[in-house]
C-alpha positions as CSV (number, residue, x, y, z in Angstrom):
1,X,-23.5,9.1,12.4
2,X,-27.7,9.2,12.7
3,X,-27.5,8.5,16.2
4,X,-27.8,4.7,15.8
5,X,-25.9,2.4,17.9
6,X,-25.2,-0.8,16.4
7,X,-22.7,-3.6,17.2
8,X,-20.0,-4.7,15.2
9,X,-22.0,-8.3,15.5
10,X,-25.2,-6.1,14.4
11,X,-23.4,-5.2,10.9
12,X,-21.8,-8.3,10.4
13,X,-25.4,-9.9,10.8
14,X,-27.3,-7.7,8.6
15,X,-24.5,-8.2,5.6
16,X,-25.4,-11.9,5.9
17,X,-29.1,-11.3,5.6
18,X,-28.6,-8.9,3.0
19,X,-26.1,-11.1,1.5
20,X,-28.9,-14.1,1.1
21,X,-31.5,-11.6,0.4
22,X,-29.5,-10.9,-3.1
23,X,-28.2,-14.5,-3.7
24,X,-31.4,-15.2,-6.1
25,X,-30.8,-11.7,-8.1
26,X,-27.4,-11.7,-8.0
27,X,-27.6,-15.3,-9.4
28,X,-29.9,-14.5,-12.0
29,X,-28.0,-11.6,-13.3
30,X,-24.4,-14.0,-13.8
31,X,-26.6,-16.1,-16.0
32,X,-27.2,-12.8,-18.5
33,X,-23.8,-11.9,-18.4
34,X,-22.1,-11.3,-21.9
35,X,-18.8,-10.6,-22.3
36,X,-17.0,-8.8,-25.1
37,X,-13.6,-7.9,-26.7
38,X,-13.4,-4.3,-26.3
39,X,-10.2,-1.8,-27.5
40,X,-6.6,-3.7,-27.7
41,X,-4.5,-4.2,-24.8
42,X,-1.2,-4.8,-25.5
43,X,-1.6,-6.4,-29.5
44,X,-4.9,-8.2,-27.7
45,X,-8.7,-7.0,-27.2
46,X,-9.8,-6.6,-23.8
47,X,-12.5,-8.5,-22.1
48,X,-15.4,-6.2,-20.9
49,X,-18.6,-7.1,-19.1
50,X,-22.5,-6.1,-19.7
């Protein structure tokens, strides 16, 4: 698309880098998690996510 040339072993490498580059934020932001009941769903209040 740029030009680049990259390997399909080249992307799946950088996801895993990027993947444990995140694993400390993406971590921290599970433990702020809140979840709520939001509008009704059949007779029931849905679960939504902030």
């Amino acid at each position: 698309m740029l030009g680049v040339e990259l390997s399909v072993g080249s992307v799946s490498n950088l996801e895993g880098e990027m993947s444990d580059a995140l694993a400390p934020a993406t971590a921290e932001a599970l433990a702020y998690e809140t979840g709520f009941a939001q509008g009704r769903e059949g007779g029931r209040a849905a679960r939504a996510w902030l």
